[in-house]
Phi, psi and omega in degrees: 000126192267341143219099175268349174286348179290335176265022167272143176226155200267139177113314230230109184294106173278117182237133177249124165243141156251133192256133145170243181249249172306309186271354185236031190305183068291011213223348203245285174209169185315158183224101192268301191338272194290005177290320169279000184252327168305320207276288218300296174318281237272300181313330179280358189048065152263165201262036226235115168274117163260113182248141198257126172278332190282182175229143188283163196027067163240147177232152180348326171308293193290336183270348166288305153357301171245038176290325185289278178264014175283329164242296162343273227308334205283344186047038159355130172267341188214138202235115156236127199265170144210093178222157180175297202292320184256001137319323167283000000 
């Protein structure tokens, strides 16, 4: 989506998930990225949680596998994927 910060609206609770591997891990180390793009979204003052889903040294398999319940469920207003590198 090429400007999803314009469908954010302010005042309105906004949820991000990012999904996939390495860079979208919860299990490996801290993700100062998304810790820093919630603190940004929220100083400009939008309401916005970003929770991060993925696992590390995972591959697109596992993330279609679990997409329902790592992602659906969480009911996102905005999804960001990242899988590719342990694809290979």
């Amino acid at each position: 989506m090429k400007n999803w910060r314009k469908k954010l609206k302010k005042g309105k609770d906004y949820k991000i998930v990012t999904y996939g591997a390495c860079f979208s891990a919860d299990n490996l180390r801290k993700n100062i990225w998304t810790e820093e793009l919630e603190k940004d979204l929220n100083s400009n003052g939008y309401r916005a949680r970003v929770i991060t889903r993925g696992l590390g040294a995972k591959n697109s398999s596992w993330g279609v596998d679990n997409l329902n319940k790592r992602v659906i469920d969480l009911s996102p207003d905005l999804v960001m994927l990242e899988f590719g590198g342990t694809d290979s």
